[in-house]
N, C-alpha and C positions, 0 to 999 in steps of 0.2 A: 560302598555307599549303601547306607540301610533304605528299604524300600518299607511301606506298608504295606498289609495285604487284605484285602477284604473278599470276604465270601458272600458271590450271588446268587441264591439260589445251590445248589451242589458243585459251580465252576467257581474256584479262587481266581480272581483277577490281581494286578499287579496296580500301584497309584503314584504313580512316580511324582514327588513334587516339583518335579520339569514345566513350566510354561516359559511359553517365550522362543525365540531364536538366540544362538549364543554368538556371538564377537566374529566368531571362524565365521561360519554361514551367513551374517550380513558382509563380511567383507568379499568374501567370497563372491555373493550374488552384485555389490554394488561395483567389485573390479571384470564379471564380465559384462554388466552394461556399459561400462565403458567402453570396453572392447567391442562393442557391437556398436556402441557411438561413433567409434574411430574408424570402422571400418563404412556404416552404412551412410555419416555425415559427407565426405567426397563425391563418395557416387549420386548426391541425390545432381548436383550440376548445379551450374550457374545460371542457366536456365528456370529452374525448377524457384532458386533465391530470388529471381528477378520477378518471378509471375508472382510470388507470393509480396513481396515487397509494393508490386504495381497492385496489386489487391489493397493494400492495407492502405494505401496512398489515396487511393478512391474512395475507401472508405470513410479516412479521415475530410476528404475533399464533401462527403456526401453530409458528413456530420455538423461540418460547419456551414454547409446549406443549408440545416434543419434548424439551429442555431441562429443564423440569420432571419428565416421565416420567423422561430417562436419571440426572435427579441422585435419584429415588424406589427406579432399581433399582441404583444404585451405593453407595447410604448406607443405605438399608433403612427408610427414614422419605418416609411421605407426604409429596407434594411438589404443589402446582398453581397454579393461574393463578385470582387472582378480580379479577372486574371492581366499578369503582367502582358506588356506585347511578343515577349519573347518567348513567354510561355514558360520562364524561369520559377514563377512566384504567382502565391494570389493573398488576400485580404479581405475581411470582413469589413464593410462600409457602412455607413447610415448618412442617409439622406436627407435632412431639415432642410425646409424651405430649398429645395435644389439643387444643394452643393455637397461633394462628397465626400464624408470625413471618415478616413481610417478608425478602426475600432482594433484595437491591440495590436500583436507583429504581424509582420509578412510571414506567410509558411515559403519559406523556399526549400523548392522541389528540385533544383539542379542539383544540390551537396546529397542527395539522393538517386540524383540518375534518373529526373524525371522530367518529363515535356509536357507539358497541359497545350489542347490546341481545342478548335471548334468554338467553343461560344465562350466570348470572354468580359459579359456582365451577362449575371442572374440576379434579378431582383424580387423581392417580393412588398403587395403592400400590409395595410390595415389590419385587411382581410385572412392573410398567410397566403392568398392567391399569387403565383408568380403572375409578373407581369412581363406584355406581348413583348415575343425575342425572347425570352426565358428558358423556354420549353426546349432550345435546341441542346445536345449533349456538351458536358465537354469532356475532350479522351483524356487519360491521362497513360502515358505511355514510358514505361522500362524496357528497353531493350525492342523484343520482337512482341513483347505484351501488353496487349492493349486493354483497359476497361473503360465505361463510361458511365458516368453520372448522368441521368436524365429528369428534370423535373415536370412534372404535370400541368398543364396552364394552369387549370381551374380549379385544384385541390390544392396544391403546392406542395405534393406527395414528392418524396427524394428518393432516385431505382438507383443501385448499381449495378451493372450486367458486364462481364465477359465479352470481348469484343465490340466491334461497331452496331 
């Protein structure tokens, strides 16, 4: 392979027109992350799948309490989140004149591995203020992992936190 060579200063350097990685060396580097996949994916435990899964469920759970507040203060009609009695499912509601109408699916949290329990309507009105009874948490629980959604009476601020 011919090289060029330039001179800098009184040292000859070499300028190889090499950039890049070649074929060998990504295959190389992307079959030992696999390797290192296969090995460190098992050991992390079911455990570890469940707390993150009850994470992400909370967080979903917190999102569509945020959701409910902003569609309360953009349409002027209470809006909130009630959990089934089983603790299987919950739903986004809206409140006209008193009665409470479903707003899209049910999230069902059983085909997941999850329990929702503690407070099972959170409303908010006009204002985004949740309204009284609101403020209490609900868990929502995988396995031995617990989080909880908590909303603020008088802000209708949405927390998720780690445990009870």
């Amino acid at each position: 392979m011919w090289m060029a060579t330039r001179i800098i200063g009184s040292t000859p350097t070499l300028i190889s027109g090499r950039a890049g990685f070649t074929l060998l060396e990504l295959v190389l580097v992307v079959g030992l992350i696999g390797i290192i996949a296969a090995v460190v994916l098992p050991r992390m435990g079911s455990t570890t799948i469940k707390k993150i899964a009850c994470r992400s469920i909370a967080q979903r759970l917190a999102l569509d309490q945020r959701l409910a507040r902003d569609f309360s203060i953009n349409t002027g009609v209470t809006h909130g989140i009630t959990v089934a009695s089983d603790g299987s499912s919950y739903a986004i509601y809206k409140e006209p004149g008193g009665s409470l109408v479903q707003m899209g699916e049910t999230r069902n949290m059983s085909s997941q591995g999850a329990l929702l329990s503690g407070n099972r309507h959170v409303a908010f009105d006009s204002k985004g203020s949740a309204t009284t009874g609101s403020s209490s948490p609900i868990i929502v629980q995988v396995g031995a992992s617990q989080y909880t959604t908590t909303v603020i009476l008088v802000t209708g601020l949405v927390m998720v936190k780690e445990g009870l």
